[in-house]
Structure formats: C-alpha cells, structure tokens
C-alpha positions as CSV (number, residue, x, y, z in Angstrom):
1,X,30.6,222.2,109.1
2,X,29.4,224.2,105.8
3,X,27.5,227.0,106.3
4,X,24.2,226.7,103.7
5,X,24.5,229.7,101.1
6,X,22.3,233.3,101.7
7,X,19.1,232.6,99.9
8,X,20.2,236.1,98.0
9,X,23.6,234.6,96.7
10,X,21.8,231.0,95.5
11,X,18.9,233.2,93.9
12,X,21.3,235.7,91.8
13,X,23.8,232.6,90.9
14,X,20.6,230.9,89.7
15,X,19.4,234.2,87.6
16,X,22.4,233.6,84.1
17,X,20.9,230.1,83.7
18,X,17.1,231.4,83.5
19,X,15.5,231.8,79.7
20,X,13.1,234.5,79.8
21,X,11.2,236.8,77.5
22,X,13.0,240.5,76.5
23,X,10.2,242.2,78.5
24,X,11.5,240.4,81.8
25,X,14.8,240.4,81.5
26,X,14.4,244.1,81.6
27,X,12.9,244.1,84.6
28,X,15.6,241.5,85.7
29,X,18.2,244.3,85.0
30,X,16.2,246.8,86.6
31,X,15.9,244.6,89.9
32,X,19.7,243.6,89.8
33,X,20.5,247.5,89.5
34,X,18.4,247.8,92.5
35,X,20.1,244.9,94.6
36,X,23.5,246.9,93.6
37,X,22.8,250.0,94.8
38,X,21.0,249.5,98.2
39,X,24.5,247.3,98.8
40,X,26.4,250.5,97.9
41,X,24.1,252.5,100.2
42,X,24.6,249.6,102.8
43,X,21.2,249.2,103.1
44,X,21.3,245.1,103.4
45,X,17.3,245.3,103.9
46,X,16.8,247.1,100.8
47,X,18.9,244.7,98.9
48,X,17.0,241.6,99.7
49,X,13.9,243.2,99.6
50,X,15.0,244.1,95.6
51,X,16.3,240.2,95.9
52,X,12.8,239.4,96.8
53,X,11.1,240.9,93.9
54,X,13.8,239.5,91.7
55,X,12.6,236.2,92.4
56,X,9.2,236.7,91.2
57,X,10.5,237.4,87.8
58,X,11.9,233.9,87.4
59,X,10.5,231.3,85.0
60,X,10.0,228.9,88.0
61,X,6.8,230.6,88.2
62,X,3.6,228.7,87.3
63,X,2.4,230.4,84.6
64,X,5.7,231.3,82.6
65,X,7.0,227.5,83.0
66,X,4.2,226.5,81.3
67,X,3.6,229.1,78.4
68,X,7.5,228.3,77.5
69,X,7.1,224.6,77.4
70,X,3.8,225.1,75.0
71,X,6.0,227.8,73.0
72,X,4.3,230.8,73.7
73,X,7.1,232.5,75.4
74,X,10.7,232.9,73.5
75,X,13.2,232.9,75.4
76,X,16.4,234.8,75.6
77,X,19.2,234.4,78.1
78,X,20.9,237.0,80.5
79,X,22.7,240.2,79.0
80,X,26.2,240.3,79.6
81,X,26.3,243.6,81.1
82,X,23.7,241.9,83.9
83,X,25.7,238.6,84.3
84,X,28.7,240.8,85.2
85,X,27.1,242.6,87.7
86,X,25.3,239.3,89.3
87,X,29.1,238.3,89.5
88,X,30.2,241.2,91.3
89,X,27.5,240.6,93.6
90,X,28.2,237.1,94.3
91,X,31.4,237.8,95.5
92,X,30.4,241.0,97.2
93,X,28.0,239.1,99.4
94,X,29.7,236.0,99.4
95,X,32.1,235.6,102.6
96,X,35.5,234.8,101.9
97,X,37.1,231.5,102.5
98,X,38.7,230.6,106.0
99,X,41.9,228.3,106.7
100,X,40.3,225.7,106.9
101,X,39.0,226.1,103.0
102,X,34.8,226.6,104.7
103,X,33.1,230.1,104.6
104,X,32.6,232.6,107.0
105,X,29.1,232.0,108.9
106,X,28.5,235.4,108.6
107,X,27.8,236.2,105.1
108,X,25.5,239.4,106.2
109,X,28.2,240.5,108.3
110,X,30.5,240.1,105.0
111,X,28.2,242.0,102.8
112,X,27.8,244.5,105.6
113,X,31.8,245.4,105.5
114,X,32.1,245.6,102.1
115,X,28.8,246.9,100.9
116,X,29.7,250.4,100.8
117,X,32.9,249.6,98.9
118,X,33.4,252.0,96.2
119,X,33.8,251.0,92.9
C-alpha cells in the first residue's frame, strides 16, 4: 500500500511552482529558514509549526488569487537559493525507499533520525 505524503513534504514541494509578490517571497525565505533550522535542532514540532505559517503565505489564499488574476499583484517565482533548500528538505523529511520500491510509513520517524544531521 502507498503511504500518502506528510502534509509538510506536499506543502514545500508545492512552494517552487507558486508566483508571488517580492514582499512574500521574503517572508517565504524567512519561513523555509525557519522549517531548516528547528529540523537541525530536531525540533519536528517547531518545523511544522514554521510549515504551518508557510502555508498562509501561498497564493491559494482568497484574496492574493484574486488580486493576481485582476493584475494587481506581479508575480515572481522562487529564488534559487530557497528552491535548493526546499530540496534539501524534501529529502530530509522524505523516508527513503524500501525493497519493495514504497516508502517508509514513518516519515516523522525519518525526519526524526536525520534531522540533526550536520551539514
């Protein structure tokens, strides 16, 4: 059976494909520094907390979806420094594959072992 992905792991690999203004995609950096080092600390809670506030900076929210469509928003896409460090994150947290070619069930556990892993 295949495991469904950690909500964290679909929310960051859905962050490089978001168009945003400048101002948020600083704070997008800011909260994807944040999500990187609580994992580093090992502090899983931390991490999706930070996750959780990085999803209220996406344009899937009401009032951003519709200012872009009407033009008043430009858009700009992910830095590369950030899409990098998404990536590292992805695989960080995402479990590694078993025999059988299906994930671990575990991804928490995952992120858990390797969270403190130094750079």
């Amino acid at each position: 059976m295949i495991e469904p992905v950690d909500p964290t792991v679909r929310l960051l690999r859905a962050v490089p494909h978001w168009t945003l203004s400048p101002a948020l995609w600083e704070e997008v950096d800011e909260v994807v520094q944040r999500v990187h080092r609580a994992l580093r600390a090992g502090d899983i809670a931390a991490a999706r907390a930070a996750a959780s506030v990085l999803s209220l900076c996406g344009p899937h929210r009401v009032g951003r979806s519709v200012n872009a469509r009407m033009g008043a928003v430009t858009g700009a896409g992910v830095s590369t420094g950030t899409r990098d460090l998404i990536n590292e994150l992805v695989h960080r947290l995402t479990p590694p594959p078993t025999e059988t070619g299906q994930t671990e069930p575990a991804a928490a556990s995952h992120a858990e072992r390797h969270a403190a892993v130094p750079e």
